[in-house]
C-alpha positions in Angstrom: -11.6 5.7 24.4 -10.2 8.3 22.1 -12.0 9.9 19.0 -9.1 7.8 16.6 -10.2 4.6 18.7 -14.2 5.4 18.1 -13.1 5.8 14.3 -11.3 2.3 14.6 -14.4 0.5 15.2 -16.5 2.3 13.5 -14.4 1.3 10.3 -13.8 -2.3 11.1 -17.8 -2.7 11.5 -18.7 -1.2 8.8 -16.0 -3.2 6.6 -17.5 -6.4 8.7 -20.5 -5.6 7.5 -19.7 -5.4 4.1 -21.1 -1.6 3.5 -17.3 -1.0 1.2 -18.8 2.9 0.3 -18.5 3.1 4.2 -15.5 2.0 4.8 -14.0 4.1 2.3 -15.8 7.4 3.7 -14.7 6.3 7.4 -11.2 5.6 6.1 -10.8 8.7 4.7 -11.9 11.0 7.3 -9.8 9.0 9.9 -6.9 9.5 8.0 -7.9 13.4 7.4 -8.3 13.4 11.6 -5.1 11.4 12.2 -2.9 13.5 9.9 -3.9 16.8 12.4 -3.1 15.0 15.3 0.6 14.6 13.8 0.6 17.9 12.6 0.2 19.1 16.6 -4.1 20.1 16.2 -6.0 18.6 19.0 -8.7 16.2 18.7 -11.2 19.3 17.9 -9.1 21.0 15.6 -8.4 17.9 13.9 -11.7 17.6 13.7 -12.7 20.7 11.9 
């Protein structure tokens, strides 16, 4: 599974859980990694 997968479920369970300060903190670095990968960065890089 990728790094953006792992992040995925990570979110969803901690949103299924009902931990909302979690969510949000996951949510927000997912979309911080996601928006490298688009910009060309690797995983690692994106990472950073």
């Amino acid at each position: 599974m990728t790094r953006s997968g792992e992040e995925h479920i990570a979110i969803v369970n901690a949103a299924a859980s009902g931990d909302a300060e979690l969510t949000a903190e996951l949510t927000r670095r997912q979309l911080i990694h996601s928006r490298g990968i688009r910009a060309g960065w690797t995983e690692d890089e994106a990472d950073a």
